[in-house]
C-alpha positions in Angstrom: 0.0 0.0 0.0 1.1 3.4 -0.6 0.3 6.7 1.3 0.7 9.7 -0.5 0.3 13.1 2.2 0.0 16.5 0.9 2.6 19.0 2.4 4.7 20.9 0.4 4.2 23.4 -2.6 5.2 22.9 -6.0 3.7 23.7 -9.2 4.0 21.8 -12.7 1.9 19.5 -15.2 2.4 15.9 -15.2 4.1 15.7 -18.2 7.2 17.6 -16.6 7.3 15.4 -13.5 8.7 12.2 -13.2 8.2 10.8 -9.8 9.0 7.0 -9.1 6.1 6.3 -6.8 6.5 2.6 -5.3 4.3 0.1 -3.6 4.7 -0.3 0.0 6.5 2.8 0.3 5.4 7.0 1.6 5.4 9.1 -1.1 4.9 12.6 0.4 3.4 15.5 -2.4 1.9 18.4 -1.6 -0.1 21.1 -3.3 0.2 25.1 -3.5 -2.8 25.8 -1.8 -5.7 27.4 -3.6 -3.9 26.4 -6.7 -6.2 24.3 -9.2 -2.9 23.0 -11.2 -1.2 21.2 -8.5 -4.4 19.5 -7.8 -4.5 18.5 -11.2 -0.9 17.2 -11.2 -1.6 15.4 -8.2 -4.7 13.7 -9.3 -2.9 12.7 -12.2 -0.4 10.9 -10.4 -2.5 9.4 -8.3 -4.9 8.1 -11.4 -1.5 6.8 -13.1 -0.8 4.9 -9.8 -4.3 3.2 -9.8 -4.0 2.3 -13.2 -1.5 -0.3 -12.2 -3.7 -1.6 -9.8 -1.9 -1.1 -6.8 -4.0 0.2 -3.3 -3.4 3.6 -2.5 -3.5 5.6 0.4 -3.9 9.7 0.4 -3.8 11.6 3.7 -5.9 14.8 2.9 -4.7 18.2 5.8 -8.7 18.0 6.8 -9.3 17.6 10.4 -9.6 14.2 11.5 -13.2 15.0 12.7 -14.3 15.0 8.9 -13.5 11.0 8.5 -17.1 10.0 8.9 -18.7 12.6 6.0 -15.3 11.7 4.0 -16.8 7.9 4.6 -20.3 9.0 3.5 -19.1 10.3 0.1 -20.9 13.7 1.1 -18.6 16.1 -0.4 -20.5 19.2 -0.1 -20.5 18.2 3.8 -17.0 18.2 4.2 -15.4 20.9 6.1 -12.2 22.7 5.0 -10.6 25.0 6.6 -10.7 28.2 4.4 -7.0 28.3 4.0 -7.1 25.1 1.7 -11.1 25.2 0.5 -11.7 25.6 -3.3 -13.5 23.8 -6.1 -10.1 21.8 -7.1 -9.5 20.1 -4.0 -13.1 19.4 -3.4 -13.4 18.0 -7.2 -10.0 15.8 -6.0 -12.2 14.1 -3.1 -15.3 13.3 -5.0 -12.8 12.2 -7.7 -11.2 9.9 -5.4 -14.8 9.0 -3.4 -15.9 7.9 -7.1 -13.1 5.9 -7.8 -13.6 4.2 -4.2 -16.9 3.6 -5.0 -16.0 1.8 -8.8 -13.7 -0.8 -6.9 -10.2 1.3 -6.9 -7.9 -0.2 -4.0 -8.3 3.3 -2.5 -8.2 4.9 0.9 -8.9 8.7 1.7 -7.6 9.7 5.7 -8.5 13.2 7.3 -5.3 13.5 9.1 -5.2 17.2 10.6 -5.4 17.4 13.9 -5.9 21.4 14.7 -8.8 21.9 17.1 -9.6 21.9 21.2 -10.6 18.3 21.4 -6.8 16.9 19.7 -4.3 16.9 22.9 -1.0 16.3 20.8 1.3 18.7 18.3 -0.2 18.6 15.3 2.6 17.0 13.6 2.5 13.9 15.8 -1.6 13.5 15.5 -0.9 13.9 11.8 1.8 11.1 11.4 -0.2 8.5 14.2 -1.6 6.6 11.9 
């Protein structure tokens, strides 16, 4: 299984980007936030990846609260923190739901922690699981 976490910014097309992604490995690609073409790069790897029928694992920065409506496949329901909201990244989930849903190996983890109820760094509750 692969996990793939977004973290850091970059910005390029898929075409420009070769990025040996392996099984059983921690591939960790992030996203300029707000930006709808690193969204696009990074579903495109992620589509590629799937296409080899391998499982796949993508830790999303949404509060670990959210699992459940991530579970549902209620997109609209979802809440993002403003910082990170916009139609790209919500497009990438229901992408990714869908796929789910038509038998990809594919898991989707809310892994932020930020919020009263998390009594850790947010770094460590992000990396616990």
């Amino acid at each position: 299984m692969l996990l793939i976490v977004i973290v850091f910014s970059f910005s390029a097309n898929a075409a420009e980007v070769n990025i040996p992604i392996k099984p059983n490995s921690i591939s960790i690609i992030g996203e300029t936030h707000r930006h709808p073409e690193s969204i696009k790069l990074f579903q495109s790897l992620i589509n590629g990846y799937l296409k080899n029928n391998q499982c796949l694992t993508v830790a999303l920065e949404i509060n670990s609260n959210q699992q459940s409506v991530i579970n549902q496949g209620k997109v609209s329901d979802i809440e993002i923190s403003s910082i990170i909201d916009h139609p790209a990244f919500r497009n990438l989930i229901g992408d990714l739901i869908a796929q789910k849903n038509n038998g990809a190996c594919l898991k989707q983890l809310a892994i932020d922690g930020v919020g009263a109820d998390i009594d850790m760094r947010r770094d460590a509750w992000m990396a616990r699981d």
